[in-house]
DSSP file (Angstrom, degrees, kcal/mol; ACC not computed):
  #  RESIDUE AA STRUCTURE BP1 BP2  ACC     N-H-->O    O-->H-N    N-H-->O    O-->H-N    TCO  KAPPA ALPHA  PHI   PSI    X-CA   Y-CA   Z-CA
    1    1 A X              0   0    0      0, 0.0     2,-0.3     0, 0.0     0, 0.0   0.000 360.0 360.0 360.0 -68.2  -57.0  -44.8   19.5
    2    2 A X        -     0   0    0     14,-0.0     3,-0.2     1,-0.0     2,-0.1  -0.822 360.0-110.4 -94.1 144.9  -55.5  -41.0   19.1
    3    3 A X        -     0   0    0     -2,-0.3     4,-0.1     1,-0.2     5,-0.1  -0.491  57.8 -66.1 -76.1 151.6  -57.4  -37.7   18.2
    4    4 A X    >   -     0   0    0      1,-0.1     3,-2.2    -2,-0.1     4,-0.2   0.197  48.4-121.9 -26.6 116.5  -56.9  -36.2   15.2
    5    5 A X  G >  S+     0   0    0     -3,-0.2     3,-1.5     1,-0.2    -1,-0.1   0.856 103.4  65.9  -0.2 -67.7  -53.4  -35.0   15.0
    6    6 A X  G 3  S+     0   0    0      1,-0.2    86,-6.2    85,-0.1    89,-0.5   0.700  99.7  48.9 -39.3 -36.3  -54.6  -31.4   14.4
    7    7 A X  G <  S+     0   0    0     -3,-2.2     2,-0.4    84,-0.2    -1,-0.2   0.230  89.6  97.6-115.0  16.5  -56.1  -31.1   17.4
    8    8 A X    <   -     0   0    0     -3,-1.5     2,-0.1    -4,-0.2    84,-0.1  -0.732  66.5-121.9-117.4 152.4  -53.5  -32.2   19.6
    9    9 A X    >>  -     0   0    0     -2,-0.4     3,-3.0    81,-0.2     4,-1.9  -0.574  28.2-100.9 -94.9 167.0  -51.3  -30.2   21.4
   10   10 A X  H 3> S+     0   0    0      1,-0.3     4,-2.1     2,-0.2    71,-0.3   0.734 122.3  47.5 -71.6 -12.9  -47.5  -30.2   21.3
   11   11 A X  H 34 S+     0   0    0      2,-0.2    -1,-0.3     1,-0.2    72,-0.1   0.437 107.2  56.9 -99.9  -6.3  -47.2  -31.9   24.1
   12   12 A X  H <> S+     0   0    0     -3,-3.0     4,-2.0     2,-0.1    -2,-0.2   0.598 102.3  53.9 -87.5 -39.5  -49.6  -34.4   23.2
   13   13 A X  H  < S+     0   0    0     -4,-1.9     4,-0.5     2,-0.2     5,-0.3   0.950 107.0  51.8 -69.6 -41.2  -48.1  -35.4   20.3
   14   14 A X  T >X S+     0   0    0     -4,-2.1     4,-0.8     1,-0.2     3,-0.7   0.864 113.7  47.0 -61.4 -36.3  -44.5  -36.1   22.1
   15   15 A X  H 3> S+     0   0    0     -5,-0.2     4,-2.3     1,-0.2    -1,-0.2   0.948 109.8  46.7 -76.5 -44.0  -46.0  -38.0   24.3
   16   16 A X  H 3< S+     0   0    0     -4,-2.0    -1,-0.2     1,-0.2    -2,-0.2   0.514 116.0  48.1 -75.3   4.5  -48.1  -40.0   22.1
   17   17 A X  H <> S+     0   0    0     -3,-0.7     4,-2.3    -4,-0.5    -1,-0.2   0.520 108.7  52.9 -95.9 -21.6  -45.2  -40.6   19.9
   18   18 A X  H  X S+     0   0    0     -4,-0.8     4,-1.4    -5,-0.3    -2,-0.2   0.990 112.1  44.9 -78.7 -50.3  -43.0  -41.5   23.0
   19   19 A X  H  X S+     0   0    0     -4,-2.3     4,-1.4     1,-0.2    -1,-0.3   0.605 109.9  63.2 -67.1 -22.5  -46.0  -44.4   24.2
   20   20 A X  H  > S+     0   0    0     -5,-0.2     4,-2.4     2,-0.2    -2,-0.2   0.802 110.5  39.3 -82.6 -41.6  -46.0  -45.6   20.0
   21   21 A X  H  < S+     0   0    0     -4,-2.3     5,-0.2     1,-0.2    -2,-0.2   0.951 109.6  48.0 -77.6 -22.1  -42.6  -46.6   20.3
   22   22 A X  H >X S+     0   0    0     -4,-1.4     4,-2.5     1,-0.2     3,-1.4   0.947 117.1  47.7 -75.6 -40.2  -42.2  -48.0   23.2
   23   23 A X  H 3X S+     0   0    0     -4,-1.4     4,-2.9     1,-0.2    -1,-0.2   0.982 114.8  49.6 -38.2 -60.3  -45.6  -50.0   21.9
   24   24 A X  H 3< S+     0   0    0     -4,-2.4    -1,-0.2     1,-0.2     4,-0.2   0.351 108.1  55.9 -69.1   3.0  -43.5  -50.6   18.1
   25   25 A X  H <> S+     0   0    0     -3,-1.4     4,-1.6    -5,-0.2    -1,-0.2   0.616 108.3  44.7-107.1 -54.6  -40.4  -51.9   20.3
   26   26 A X  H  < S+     0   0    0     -4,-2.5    -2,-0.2    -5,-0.2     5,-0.1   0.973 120.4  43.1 -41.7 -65.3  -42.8  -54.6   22.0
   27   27 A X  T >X S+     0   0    0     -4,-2.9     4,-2.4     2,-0.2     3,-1.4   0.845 108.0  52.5 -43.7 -50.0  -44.2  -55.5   18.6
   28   28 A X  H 3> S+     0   0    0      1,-0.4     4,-1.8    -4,-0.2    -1,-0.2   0.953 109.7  58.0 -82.0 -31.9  -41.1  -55.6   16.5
   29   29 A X  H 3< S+     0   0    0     -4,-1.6    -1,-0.4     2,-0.3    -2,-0.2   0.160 107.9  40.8 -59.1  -3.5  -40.2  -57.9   19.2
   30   30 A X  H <> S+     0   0    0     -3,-1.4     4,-1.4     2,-0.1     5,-0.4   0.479 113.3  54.7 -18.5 -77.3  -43.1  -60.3   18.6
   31   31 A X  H  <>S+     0   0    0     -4,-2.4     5,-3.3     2,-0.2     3,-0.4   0.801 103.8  49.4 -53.5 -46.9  -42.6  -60.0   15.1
   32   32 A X  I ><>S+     0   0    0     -4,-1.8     5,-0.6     4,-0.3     3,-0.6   0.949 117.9  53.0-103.2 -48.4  -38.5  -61.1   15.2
   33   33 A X  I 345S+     0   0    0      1,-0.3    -2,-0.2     2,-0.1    -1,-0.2   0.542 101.5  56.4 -40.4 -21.3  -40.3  -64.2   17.6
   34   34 A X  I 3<5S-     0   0    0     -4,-1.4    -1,-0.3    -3,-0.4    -2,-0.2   0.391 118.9-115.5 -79.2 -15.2  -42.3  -64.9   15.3
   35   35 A X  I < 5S+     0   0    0     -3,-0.6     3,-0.3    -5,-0.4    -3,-0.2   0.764  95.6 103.7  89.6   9.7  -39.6  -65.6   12.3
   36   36 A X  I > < +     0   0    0     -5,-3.3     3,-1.2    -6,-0.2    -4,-0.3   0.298  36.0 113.7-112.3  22.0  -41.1  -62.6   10.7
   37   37 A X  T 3 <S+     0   0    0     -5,-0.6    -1,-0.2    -6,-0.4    -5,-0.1   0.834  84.4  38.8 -46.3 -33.8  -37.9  -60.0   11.7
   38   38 A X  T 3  S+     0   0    0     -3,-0.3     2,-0.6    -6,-0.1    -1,-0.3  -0.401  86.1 107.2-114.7  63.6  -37.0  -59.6    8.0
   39   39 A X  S <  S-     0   0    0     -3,-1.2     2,-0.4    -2,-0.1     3,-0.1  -0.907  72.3-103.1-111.4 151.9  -40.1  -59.4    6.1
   40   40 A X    >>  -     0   0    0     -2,-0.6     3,-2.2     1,-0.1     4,-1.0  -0.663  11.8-116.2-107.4 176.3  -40.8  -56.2    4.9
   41   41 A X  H 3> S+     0   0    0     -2,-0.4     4,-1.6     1,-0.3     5,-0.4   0.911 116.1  56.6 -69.4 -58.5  -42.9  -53.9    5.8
   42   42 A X  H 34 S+     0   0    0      2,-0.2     4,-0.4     1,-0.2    -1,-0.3   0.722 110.5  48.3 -43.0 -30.0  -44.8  -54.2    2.5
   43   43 A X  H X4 S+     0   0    0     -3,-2.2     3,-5.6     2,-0.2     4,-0.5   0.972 107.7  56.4 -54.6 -88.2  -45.5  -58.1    3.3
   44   44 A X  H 3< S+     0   0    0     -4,-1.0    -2,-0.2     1,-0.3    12,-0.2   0.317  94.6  63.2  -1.4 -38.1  -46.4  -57.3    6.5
   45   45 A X  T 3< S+     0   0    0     -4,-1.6    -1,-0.3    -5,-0.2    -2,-0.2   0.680 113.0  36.9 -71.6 -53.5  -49.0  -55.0    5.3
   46   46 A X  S <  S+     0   0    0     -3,-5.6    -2,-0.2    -5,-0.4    -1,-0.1   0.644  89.8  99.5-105.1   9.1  -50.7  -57.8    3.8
   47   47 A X        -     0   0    0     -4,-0.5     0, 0.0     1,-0.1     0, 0.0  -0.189  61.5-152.6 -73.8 159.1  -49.9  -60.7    6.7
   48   48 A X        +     0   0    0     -2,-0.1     2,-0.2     5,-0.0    -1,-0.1  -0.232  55.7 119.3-138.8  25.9  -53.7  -60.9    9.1
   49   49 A X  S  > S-     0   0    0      1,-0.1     4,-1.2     0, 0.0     3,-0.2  -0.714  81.2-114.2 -91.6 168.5  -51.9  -62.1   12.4
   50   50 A X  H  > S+     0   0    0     -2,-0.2     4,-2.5     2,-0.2     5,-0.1   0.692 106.3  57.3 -84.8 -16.5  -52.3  -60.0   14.8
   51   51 A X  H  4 S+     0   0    0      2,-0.2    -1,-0.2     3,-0.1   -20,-0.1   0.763 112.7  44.2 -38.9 -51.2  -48.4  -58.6   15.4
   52   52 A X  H  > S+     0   0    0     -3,-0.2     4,-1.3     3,-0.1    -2,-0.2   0.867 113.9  51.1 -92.3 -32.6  -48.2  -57.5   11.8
   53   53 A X  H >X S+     0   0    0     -4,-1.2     3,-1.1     2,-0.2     4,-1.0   0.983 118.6  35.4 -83.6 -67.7  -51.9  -55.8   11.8
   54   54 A X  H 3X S+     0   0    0     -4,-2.5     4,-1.7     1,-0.2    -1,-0.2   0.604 115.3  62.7 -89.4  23.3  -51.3  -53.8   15.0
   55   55 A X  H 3> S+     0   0    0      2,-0.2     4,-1.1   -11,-0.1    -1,-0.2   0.865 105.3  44.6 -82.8 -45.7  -47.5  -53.2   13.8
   56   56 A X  H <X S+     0   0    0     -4,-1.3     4,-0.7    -3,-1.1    -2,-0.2   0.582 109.0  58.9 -97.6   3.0  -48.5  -51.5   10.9
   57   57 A X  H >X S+     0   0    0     -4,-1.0     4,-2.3     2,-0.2     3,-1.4   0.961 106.9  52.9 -64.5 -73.6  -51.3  -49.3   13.2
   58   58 A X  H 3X S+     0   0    0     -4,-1.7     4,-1.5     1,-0.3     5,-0.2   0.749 103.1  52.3 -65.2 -31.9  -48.6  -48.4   14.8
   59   59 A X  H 3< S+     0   0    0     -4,-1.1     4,-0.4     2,-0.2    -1,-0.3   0.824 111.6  48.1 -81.7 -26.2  -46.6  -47.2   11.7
   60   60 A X  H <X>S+     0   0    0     -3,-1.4     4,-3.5    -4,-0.7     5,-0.5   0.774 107.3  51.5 -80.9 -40.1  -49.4  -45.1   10.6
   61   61 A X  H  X5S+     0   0    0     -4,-2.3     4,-2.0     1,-0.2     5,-0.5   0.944 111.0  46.5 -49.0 -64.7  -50.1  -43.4   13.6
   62   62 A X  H  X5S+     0   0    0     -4,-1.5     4,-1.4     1,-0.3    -1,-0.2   0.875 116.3  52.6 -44.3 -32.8  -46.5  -42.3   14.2
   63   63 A X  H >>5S+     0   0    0     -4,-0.4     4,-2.2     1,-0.3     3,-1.2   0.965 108.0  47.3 -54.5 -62.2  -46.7  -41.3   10.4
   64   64 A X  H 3X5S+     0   0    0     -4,-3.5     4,-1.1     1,-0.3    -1,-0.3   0.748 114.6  46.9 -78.6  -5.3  -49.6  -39.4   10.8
   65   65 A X  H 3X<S+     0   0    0     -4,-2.0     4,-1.7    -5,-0.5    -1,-0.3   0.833 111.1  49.1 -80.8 -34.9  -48.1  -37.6   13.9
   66   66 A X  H XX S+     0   0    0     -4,-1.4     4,-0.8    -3,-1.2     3,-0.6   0.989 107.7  58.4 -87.7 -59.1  -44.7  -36.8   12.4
   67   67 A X  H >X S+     0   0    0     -4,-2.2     3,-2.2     1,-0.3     4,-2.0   0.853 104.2  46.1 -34.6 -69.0  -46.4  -35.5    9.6
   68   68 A X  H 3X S+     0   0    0     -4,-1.1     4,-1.5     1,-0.3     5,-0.3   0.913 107.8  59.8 -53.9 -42.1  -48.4  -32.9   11.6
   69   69 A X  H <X S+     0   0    0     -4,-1.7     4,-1.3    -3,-0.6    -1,-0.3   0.759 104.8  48.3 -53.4 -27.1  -45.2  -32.0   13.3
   70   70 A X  H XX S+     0   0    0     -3,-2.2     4,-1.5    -4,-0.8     3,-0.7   0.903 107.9  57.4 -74.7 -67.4  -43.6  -31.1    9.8
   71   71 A X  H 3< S+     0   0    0     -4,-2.0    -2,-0.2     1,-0.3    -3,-0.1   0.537 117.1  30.7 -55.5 -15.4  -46.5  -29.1    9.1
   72   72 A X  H 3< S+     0   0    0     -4,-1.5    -1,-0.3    -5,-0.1    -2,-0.2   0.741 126.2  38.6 -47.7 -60.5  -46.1  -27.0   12.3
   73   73 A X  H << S-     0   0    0     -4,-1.3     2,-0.2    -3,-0.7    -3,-0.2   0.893 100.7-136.9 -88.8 -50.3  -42.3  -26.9   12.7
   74   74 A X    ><  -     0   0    0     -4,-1.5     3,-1.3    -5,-0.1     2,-0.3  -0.729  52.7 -26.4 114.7 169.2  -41.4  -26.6    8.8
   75   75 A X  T 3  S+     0   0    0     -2,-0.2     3,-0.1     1,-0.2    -5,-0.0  -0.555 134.3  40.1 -93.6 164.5  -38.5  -28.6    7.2
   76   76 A X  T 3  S+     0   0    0     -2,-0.3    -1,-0.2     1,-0.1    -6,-0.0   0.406  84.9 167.5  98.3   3.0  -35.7  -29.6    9.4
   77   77 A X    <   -     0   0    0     -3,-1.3    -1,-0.1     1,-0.1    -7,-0.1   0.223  31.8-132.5 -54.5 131.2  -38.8  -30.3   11.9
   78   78 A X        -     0   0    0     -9,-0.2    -1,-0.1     1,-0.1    -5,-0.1  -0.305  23.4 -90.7 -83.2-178.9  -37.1  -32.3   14.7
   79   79 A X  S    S+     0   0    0      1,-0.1     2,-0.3     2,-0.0    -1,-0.1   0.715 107.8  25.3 -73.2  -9.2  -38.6  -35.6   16.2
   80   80 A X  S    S-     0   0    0    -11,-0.1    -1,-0.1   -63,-0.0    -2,-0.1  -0.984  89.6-103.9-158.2 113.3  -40.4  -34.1   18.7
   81   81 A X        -     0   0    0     -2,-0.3     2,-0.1   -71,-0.3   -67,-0.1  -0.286  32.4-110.9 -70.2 156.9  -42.0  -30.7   19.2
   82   82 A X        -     0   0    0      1,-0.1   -72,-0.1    -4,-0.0    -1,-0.0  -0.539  27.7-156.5 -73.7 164.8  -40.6  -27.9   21.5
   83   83 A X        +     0   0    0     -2,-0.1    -1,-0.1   -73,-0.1     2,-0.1  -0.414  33.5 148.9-138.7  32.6  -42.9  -27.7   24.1
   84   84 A X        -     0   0    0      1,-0.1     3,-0.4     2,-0.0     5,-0.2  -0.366  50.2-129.5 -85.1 172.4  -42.4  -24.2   25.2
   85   85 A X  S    S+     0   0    0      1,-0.2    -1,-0.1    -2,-0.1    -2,-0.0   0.365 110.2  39.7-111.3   7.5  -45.5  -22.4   26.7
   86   86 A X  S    S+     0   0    0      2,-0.0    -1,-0.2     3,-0.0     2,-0.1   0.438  91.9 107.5-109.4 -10.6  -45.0  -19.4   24.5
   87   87 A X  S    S-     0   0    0     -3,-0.4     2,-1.5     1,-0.1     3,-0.4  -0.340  74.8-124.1 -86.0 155.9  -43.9  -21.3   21.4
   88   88 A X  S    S+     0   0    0      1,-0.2    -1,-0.1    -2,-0.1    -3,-0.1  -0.605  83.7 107.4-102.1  58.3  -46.6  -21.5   18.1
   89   89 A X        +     0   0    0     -2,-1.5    -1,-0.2    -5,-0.2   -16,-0.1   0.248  48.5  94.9-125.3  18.2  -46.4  -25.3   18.3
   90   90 A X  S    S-     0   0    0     -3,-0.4   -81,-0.2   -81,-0.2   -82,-0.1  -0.365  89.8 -18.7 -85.9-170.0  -50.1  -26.3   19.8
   91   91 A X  S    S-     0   0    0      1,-0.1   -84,-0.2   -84,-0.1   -82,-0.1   0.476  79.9-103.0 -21.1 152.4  -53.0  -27.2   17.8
   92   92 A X        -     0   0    0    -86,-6.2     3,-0.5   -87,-0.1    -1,-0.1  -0.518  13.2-135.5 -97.7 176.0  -53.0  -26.3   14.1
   93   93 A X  S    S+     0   0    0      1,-0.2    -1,-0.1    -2,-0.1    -2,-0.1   0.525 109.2  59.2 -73.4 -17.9  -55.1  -23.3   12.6
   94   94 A X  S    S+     0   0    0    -88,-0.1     2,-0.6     2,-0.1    -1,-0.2   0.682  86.6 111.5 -98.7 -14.0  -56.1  -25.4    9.8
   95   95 A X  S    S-     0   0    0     -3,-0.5    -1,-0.0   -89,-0.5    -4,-0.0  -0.415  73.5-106.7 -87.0 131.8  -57.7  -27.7   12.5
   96   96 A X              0   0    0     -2,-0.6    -1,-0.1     1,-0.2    -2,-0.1   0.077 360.0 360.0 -47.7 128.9  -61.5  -28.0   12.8
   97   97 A X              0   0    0      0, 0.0    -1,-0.2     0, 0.0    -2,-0.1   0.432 360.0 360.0 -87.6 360.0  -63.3  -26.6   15.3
């Protein structure tokens, strides 16, 4: 669905975080139609309807996204990277060529 993290630029990642929520807002909103609004996550995880499957897709991509954003930004890393065209926030060093 998204390319490695690594290899995305900052401005790829905001964006692809910005299109996961709006996706995880849709979902949770399924999910609450469903009767399943207070299960938790960890249930959820192991539910095979198709709401809870691509709900918890959704919850590792953003993971793995926010996560690459710490490793870039550092702690205190905001939700979203700056996106300045001089700023050291594009693709990481570490990522393979």
């Amino acid at each position: 669905m998204y390319k490695d993290p690594a290899t995305m630029s900052a401005a790829e990642i905001n964006k692809a975080l910005d299109r996961l929520h709006r996706q995880s807002c849709k979902l949770t909103a399924r999910l609450i139609a469903a009767g399943l609004g207070h299960t938790p996550f960890s249930e959820l995880m192991l539910r095979g309807d198709v709401a809870s499957v691509r709900y918890c897709e959704n919850v590792a991509t953003q993971r793995a996204l926010r996560l690459e954003i710490d490793a870039r930004y550092g702690p205190g890393a905001p939700s979203r990277l700056p996106t300045h065209p001089r700023g050291s926030f594009g693709p990481s060093k570490r990522a393979p060529n």
